[in-house]
C-alpha positions in Angstrom: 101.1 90.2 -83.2 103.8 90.3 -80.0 102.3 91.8 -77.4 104.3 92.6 -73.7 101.6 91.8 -71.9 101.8 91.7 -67.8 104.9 91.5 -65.8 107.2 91.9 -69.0 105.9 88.0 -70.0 105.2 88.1 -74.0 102.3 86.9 -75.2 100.3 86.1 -78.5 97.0 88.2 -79.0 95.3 86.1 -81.1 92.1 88.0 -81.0 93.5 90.9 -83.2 93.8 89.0 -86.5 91.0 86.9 -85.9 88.6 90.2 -85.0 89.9 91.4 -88.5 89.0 87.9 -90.7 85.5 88.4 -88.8 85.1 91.7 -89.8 86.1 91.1 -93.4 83.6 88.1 -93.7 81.1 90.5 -92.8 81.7 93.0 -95.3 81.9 90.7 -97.7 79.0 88.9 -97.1 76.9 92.3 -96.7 78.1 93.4 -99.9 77.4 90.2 -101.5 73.3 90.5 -100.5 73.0 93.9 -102.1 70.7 93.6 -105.3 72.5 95.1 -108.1 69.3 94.5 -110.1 67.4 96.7 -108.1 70.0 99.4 -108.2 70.8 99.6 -111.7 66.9 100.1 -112.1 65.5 103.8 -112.7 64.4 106.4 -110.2 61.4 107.2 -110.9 60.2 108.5 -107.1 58.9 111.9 -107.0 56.1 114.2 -107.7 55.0 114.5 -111.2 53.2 117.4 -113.2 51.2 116.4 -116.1 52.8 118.0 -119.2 50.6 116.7 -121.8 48.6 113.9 -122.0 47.7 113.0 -125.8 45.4 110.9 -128.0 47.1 109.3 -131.0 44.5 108.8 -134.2 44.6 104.9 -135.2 43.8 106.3 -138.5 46.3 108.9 -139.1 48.4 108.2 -136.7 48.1 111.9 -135.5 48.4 113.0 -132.3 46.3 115.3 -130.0 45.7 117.1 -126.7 42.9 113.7 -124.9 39.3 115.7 -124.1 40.9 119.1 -125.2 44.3 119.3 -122.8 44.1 117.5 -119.2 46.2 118.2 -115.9 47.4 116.1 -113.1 49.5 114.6 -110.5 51.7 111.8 -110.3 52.6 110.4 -106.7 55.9 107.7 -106.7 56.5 108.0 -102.9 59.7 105.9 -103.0 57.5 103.0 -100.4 55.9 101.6 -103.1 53.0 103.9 -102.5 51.8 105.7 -105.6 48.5 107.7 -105.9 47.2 109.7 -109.8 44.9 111.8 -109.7 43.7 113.4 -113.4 41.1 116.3 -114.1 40.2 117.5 -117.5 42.2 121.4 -118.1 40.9 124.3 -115.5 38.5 121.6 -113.8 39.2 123.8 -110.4 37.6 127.1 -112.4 33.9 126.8 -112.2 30.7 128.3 -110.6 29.2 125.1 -109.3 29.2 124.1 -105.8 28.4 121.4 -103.9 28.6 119.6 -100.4 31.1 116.8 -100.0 29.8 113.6 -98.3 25.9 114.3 -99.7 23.3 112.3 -101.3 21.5 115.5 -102.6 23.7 117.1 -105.2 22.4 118.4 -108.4 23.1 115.9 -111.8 25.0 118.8 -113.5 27.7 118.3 -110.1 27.3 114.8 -110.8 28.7 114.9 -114.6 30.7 117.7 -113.4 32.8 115.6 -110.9 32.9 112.9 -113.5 35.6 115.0 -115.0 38.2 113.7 -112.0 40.0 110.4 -112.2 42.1 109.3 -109.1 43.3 106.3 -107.9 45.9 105.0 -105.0 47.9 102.0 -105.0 50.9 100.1 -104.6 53.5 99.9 -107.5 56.8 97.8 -108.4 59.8 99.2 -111.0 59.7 95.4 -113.0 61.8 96.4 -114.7 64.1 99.1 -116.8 60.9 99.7 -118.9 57.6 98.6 -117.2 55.8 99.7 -113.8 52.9 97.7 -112.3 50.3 99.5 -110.1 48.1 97.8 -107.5 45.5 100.1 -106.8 44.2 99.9 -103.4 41.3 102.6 -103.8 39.7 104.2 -107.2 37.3 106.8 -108.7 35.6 103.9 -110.1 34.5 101.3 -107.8 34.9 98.7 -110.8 38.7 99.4 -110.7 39.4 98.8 -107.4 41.9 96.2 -106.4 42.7 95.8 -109.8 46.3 95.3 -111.6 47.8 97.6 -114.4 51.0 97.9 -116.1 52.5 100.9 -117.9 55.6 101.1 -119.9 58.0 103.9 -119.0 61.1 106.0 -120.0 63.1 108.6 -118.2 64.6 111.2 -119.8 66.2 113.9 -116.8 63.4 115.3 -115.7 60.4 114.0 -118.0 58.6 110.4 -117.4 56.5 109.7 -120.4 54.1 106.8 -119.3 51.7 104.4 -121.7 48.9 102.0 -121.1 50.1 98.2 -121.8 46.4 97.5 -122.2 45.5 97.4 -125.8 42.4 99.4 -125.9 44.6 102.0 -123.9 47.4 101.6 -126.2 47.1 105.4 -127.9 47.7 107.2 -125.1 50.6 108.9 -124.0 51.3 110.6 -120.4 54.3 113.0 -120.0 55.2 114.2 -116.8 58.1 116.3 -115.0 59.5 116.8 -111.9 
């Protein structure tokens, strides 16, 4: 590019087209680092409601409501952070009451508060189909730190979720947004 310069005298910029190759090379070396893999993979971050969570027979191959009909959150906080926490249906409607942070509560709390299952973790989208949770804290002190996966689908606004674990392998969790 001719530019006038001082005095009238004509001079080359030469840092105009050069500014613009830099500028290109950076563009398309930023878009070359993006991960298409972990674009292309599904969304999954949000709060779930339980919808149903159900038992199949190995038998009959029949399916039912697991302890009678359950309820629950699911936490995908879009960090990698993920927390569950699953109580048996109306577990917040009863008569009993009892201290938090106690070592005098009465057995039938005990069983009662048996009823809730919760754990936090970490979790990674593997891939289009499976989701691993680390869990980081647990209802059962046997389970913590331990690694799980669960296959997934999508569907709009329903995540239906299942154990990879074989003894596991009957249930079915469907949530929604």
């Amino acid at each position: 590019m001719w530019d006038p310069g001082v005095n009238g005298h004509v001079t080359i910029n030469r840092w105009q087209p050069m500014n613009r190759l830099v500028l290109i090379s950076i563009l398309i070396g930023l878009i070359g680092c993006s991960n298409p893999k972990e674009s292309s993979l599904p969304e999954v971050t949000g709060l779930w409601k339980l919808h149903s969570m159900k038992i199949r027979n190995s038998e009959t191959g029949v399916w039912s409501h697991y302890r009678g009909g359950m309820q629950g959150y699911l936490l995908y906080d879009g960090n990698q952070n993920m927390t569950i926490h699953l109580t048996d249906k109306d577990y917040e409607k009863t008569d009993l009451s009892f201290p938090n942070f106690t070592d005098t509560i009465p057995v039938e709390a005990l069983k009662y508060l048996t009823k809730s299952y919760y754990y936090i973790g970490e979790y990674k989208i593997l891939n289009d189909s499976i989701v691993q949770h680390t869990r980081i804290s647990h209802s059962n002190p046997g389970d913590w730190g331990k690694v799980v996966k669960r296959h997934f689908t999508l569907k709009g606004d329903t995540l239906v979720i299942t154990p990879t674990e074989q003894r596991l392998a009957n249930l079915e969790l469907s949530w929604v947004r």
